[in-house]
N, C-alpha and C positions, 0 to 999 in steps of 0.2 A: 835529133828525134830518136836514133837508135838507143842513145844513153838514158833515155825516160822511157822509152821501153824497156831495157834490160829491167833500170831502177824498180818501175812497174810490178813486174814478172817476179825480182828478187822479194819484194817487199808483199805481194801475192804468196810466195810460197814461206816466207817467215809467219804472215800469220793464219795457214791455212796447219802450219809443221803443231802449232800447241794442239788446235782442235783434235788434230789426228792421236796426240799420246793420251787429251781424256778421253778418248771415244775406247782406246785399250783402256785403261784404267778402269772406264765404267763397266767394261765387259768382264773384266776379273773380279769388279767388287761385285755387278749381280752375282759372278758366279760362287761368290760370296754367302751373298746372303740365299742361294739355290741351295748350297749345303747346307745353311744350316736350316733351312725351310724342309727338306726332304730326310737330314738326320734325325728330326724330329718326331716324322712320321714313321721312317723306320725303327726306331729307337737306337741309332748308332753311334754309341757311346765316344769309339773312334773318331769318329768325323767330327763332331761336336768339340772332342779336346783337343782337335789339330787346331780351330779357329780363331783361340785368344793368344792376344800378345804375349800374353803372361798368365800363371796362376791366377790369382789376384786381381782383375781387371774390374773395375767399377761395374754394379749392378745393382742400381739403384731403382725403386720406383714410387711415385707420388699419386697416391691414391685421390680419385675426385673428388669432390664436399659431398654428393649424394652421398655415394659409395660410402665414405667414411662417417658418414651420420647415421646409418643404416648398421655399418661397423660396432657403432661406437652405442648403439640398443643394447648391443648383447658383451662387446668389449669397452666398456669407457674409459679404459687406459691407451686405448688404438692411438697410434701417431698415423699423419698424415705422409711422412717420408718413409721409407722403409725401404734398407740396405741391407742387402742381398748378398748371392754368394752365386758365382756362375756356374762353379764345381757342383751348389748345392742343387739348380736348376738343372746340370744334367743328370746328376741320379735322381732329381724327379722323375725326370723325362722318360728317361731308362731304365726305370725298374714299376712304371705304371702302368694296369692292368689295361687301362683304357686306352683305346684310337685318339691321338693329338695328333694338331696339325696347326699353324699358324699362319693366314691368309695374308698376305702383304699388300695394298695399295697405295696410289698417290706417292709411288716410290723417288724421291728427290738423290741427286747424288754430285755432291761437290768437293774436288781433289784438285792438288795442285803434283800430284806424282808424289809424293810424301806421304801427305796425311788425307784423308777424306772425313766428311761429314755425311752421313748419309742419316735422311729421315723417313718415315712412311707412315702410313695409320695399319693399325693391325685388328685382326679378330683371332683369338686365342680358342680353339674348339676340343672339345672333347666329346666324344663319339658324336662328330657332328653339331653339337649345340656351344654357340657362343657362352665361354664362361665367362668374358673378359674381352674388352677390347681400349684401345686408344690410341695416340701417337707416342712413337718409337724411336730414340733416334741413338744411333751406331758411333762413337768416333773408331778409326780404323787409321792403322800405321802400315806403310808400307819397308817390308824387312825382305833380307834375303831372301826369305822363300818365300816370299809374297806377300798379299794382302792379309794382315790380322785386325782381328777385333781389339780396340784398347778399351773399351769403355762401351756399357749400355743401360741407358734413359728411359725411363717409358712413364708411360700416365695410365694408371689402370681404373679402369671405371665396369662395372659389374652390374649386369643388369637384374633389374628387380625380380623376383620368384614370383611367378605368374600367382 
């Protein structure tokens, strides 16, 4: 009887030991995505270029059929896919006149201690007023110094001018 408890107890704490490293995991990648939400606002260029793996990291986004039919009145050579540049997104970021800020919800987050997938829906603001919103989604490597961004996805959808 004592040997099916030990067993028990050993086998309780094997799988009680993974939940506990993604619950850290999950707390450094929000703190993650908290930089780059608040670099944003601030416009700190710093912060923003600690976050990618790499120069170079995928920045992709896929415009909606509204969105790009609406596009495609005034540009009818507009593609539907449109690659990006995350260097080029933060001297947007950082050298625009206006208050940005990117709201994050329905924030998902799945890591194995390696890599993570993290997704969310977002609303993209500028002074205030939704320019852009959709879903988002992050892959993310973990390196010596922590959690990086490898790559990010998004779906942009634009809403109509009143």
């Amino acid at each position: 009887m004592r040997l099916a408890i030990h067993l028990a107890a050993v086998l309780l704490l094997a799988a009680v030991a993974p939940v506990q490293a993604q619950t850290g995991d999950e707390a450094e990648i929000r703190a993650v995505i908290e930089t780059f939400r608040t670099a944003i606002i601030a416009k700190d260029k710093a912060a923003l270029d600690r976050l990618p793996a790499s120069d170079g990291i995928s920045f992709v986004s896929a415009i909606d059929p509204a969105t790009l039919a609406r596009v495609r009145q005034r540009r009818p050579e507009a593609k539907r896919l449109q690659i990006g540049s995350y260097a080029e997104f933060v001297a947007e970021i950082t050298t625009s006149k206006v208050m940005q800020e990117e709201i994050f919800s329905n924030i998902t987050i799945r890591s194995d201690g390696s890599v993570a997938a993290v997704t969310f829906d977002y609303d993209f603001r500028e002074n205030g007023v939704v320019t852009n919103s959709g879903l988002e989604s992050w892959g993310l490597v973990h390196g010596d110094d922590g959690w990086k961004i490898a790559s990010i996805i998004y779906s942009l959808s634009v809403p109509e001018a009143p």
